[in-house]
N, C-alpha and C positions, 0 to 999 in steps of 0.2 A: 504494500500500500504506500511505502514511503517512497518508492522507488518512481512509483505513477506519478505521485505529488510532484515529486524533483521533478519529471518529465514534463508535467503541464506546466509549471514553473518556468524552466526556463523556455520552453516555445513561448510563453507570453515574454518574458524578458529579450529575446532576439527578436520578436514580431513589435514589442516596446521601441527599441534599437531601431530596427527597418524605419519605423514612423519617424522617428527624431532626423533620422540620416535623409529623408524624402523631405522633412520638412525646411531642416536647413538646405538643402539643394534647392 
């Protein structure tokens, strides 16, 4: 179960990342 957590964790934290990098662009 933790392992899931970590996993959807960081997909939102690099999909976070993408937005910030598109938006400064």
């Amino acid at each position: 179960m933790f392992f899931i957590d970590l996993g959807i964790s960081m997909i939102i934290f690099i999909l976070l990342i993408i937005c910030i990098l598109v938006g400064v662009a």
